[in-house]
C-alpha positions in Angstrom: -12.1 7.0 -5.2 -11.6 5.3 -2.3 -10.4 1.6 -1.9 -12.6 -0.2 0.0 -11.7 -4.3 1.2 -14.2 -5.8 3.6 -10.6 -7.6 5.7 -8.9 -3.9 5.9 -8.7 -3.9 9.7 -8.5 -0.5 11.9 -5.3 -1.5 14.5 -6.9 0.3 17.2 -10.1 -1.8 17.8 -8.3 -5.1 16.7 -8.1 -7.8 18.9 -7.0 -11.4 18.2 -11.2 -12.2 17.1 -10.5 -10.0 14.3 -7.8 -11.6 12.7 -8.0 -11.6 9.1 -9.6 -14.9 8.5 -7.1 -14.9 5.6 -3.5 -15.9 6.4 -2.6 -13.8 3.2 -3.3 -10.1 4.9 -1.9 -8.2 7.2 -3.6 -5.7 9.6 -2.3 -2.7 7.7 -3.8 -0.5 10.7 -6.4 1.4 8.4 -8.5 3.7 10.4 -10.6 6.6 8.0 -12.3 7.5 11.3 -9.5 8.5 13.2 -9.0 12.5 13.7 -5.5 12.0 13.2 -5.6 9.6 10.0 -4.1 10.9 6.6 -4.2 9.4 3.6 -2.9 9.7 -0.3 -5.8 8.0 -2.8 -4.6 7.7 -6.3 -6.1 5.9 -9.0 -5.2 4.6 -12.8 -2.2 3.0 -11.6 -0.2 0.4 -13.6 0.3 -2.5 -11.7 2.8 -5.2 -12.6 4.9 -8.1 -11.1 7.7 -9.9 -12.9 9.4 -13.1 -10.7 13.0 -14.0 -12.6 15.7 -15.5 -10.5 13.7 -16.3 -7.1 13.3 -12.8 -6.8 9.9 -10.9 -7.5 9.6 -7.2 -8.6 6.3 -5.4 -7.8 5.9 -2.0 -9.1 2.4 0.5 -9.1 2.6 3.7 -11.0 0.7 6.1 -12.7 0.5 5.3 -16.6 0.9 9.1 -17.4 3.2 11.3 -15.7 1.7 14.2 -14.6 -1.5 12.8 -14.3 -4.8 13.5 -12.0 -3.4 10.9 -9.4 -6.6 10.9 -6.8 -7.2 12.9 -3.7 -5.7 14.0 -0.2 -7.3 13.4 2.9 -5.8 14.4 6.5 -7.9 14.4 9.6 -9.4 17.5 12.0 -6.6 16.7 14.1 -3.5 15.9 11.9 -0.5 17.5 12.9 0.3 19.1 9.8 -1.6 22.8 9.3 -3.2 20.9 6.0 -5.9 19.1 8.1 -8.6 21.3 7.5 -8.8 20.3 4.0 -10.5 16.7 2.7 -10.1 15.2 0.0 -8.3 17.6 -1.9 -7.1 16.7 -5.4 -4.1 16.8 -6.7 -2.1 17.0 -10.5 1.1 14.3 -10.1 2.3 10.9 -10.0 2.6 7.7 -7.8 5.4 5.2 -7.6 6.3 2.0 -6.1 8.5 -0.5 -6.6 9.3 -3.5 -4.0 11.9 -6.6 -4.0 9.7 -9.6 -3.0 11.5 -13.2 -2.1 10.2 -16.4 -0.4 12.7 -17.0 2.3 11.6 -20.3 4.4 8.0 -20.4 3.2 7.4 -16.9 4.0 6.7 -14.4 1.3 8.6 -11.1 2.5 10.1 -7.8 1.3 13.7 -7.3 0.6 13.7 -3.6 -0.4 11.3 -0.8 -1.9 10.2 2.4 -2.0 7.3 5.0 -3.1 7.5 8.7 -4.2 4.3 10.6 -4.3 4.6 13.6 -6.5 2.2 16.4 -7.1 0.8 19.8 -7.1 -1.7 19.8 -3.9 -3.8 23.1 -3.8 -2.2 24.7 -0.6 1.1 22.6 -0.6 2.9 22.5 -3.4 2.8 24.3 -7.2 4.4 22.1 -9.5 3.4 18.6 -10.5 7.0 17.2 -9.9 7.0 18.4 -6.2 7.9 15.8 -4.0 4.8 15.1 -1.2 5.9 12.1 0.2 8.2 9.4 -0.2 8.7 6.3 2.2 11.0 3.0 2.3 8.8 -0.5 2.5 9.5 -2.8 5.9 10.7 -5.5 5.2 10.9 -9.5 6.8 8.3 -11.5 7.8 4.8 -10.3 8.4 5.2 -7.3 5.3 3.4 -8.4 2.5 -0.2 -9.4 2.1 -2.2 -10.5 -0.4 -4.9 -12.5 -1.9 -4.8 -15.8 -4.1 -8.1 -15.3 -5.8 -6.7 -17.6 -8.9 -9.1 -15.8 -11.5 -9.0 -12.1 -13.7 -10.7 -10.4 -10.5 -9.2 -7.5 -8.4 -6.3 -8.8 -6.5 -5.3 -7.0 -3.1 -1.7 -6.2 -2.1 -0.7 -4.8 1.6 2.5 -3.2 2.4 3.6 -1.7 5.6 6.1 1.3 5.2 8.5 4.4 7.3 8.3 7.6 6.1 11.5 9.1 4.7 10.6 12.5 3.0 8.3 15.1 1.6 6.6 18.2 1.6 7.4 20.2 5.2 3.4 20.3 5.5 2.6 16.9 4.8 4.9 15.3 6.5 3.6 16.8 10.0 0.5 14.9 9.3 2.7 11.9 8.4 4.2 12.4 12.1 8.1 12.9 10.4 10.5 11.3 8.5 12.0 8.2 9.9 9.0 8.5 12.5 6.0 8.1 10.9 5.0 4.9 9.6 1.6 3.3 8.0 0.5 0.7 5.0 -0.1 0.9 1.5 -3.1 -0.7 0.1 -3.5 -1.6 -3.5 -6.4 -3.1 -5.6 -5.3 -3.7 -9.4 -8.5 -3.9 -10.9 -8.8 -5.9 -13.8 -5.8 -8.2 -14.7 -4.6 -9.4 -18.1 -2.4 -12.5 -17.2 -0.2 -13.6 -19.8 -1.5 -17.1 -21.4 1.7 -18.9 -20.0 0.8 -18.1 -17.0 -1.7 -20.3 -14.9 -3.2 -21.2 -17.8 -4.2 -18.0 -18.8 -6.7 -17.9 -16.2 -4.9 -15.2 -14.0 -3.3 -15.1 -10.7 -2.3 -17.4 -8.6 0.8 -17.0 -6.4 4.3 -14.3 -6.3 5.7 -17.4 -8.1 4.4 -16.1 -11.2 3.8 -12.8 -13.5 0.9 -10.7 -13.6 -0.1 -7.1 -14.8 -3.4 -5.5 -14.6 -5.2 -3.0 -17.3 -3.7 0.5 -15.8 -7.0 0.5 -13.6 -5.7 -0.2 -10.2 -6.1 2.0 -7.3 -3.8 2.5 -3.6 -4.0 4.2 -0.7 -1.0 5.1 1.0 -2.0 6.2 4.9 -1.0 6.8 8.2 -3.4 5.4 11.2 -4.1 6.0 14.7 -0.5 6.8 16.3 -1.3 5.5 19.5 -2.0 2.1 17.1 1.5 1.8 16.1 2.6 -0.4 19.3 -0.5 -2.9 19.0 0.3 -2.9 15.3 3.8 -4.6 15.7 3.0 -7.2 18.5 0.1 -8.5 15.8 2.4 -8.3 13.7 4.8 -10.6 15.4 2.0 -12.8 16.6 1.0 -13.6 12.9 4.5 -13.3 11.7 4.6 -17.4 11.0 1.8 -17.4 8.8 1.7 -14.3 7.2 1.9 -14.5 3.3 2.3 -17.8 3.1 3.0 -19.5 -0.7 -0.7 -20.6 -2.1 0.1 -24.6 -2.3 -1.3 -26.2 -5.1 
């Protein structure tokens, strides 16, 4: 069940000839290899955007709360003592929801959130128990995503601080107001309304969009040591970074 993009980019080894070749993403800092990487998979997410006002409102969820929301993953050498398990899956629910304006060109977040929710064999019992929860970044250089202008599976990145959760998990997440990682979703399939670019799907955050409840995210934590390198490409590309799609 794992999300897979050919432009996610592992902060550790990235240097500036690995730029996204896409102004759209952002290195997100992605790293499955690392000992110490941990990671929340969940899938048959609903995945809507609504832009009213100048202001956009992106929100991911899980269309049936509880649900089987995907898998847990923590490396060998995670902090937490839940490292020795992989891939464990989990009865709960995923939600998102982020404030999106463009302010000077630049597509950024104002505000949002996520809770993660579940009952995680060897963490929590109850489908309602909160496992993680985390505030988005926000500014320039916090959003990423592609213009792909058709029906296909879109990508959206987010960047995020850990503010809560399960005592357990949140050592692999390196702490509340500590630890801090990116949020990768694919929507799968969208169904665009007809007033909207024609019908043919989308196209920018100036304009609504909701996909078929089949999208899937990955909410992470990479390499720490990647955390410094992380911000200085972040500033670097912080000009160009989500830029409007011009027509």
């Amino acid at each position: 069940m794992k999300t897979t993009r050919i432009l996610q980019l592992g902060v550790v080894s990235l240097t500036l000839s690995h730029l996204p070749a896409q102004a759209g993403f952002i290195p997100t800092g992605q790293d499955p290899s690392s000992p110490y990487y941990a990671d929340f998979t969940s899938s048959g997410l609903s995945i809507s955007y609504i832009f009213a006002g100048g202001v956009g409102t992106f929100t991911a969820k899980t269309t049936t709360v509880p649900s089987a929301s995907g898998a847990y993953t923590s490396g060998p050498l995670s902090p937490g003592t839940h490292g020795a398990d992989d891939a464990t899956g989990f009865v709960g629910s995923y939600s998102l929801t982020a404030k999106i304006q463009d302010i000077g060109g630049l597509w950024e977040v104002t505000s949002g959130s996520f809770v993660i929710d579940g009952a995680l064999p060897g963490v929590s019992t109850g489908s309602g128990d909160l496992l993680l929860s985390g505030n988005l970044k926000t500014g320039a250089g916090t959003i990423g995503y592609s213009d792909t202008g058709t029906k296909n599976p879109t990508t959206f990145d987010f960047l995020y601080t850990v503010s809560g959760g399960n005592s357990t998990i949140l050592k692999d997440f390196f702490g509340a107001n500590t630890g801090q990682g990116g949020i990768i979703f694919n929507t799968g399939a969208l169904n665009v309304l007809p007033t909207e670019n024609n019908g043919n799907g989308y196209t920018d955050l100036a304009h609504n969009f909701a996909n078929l409840g089949s999208g899937q995210g990955d909410t992470f934590v990479p390499e720490p040591a990647a955390y410094p390198l992380a911000a200085s490409v972040l500033a670097f590309l912080g000009f160009s970074l989500a830029r409007r799609k011009q027509s």
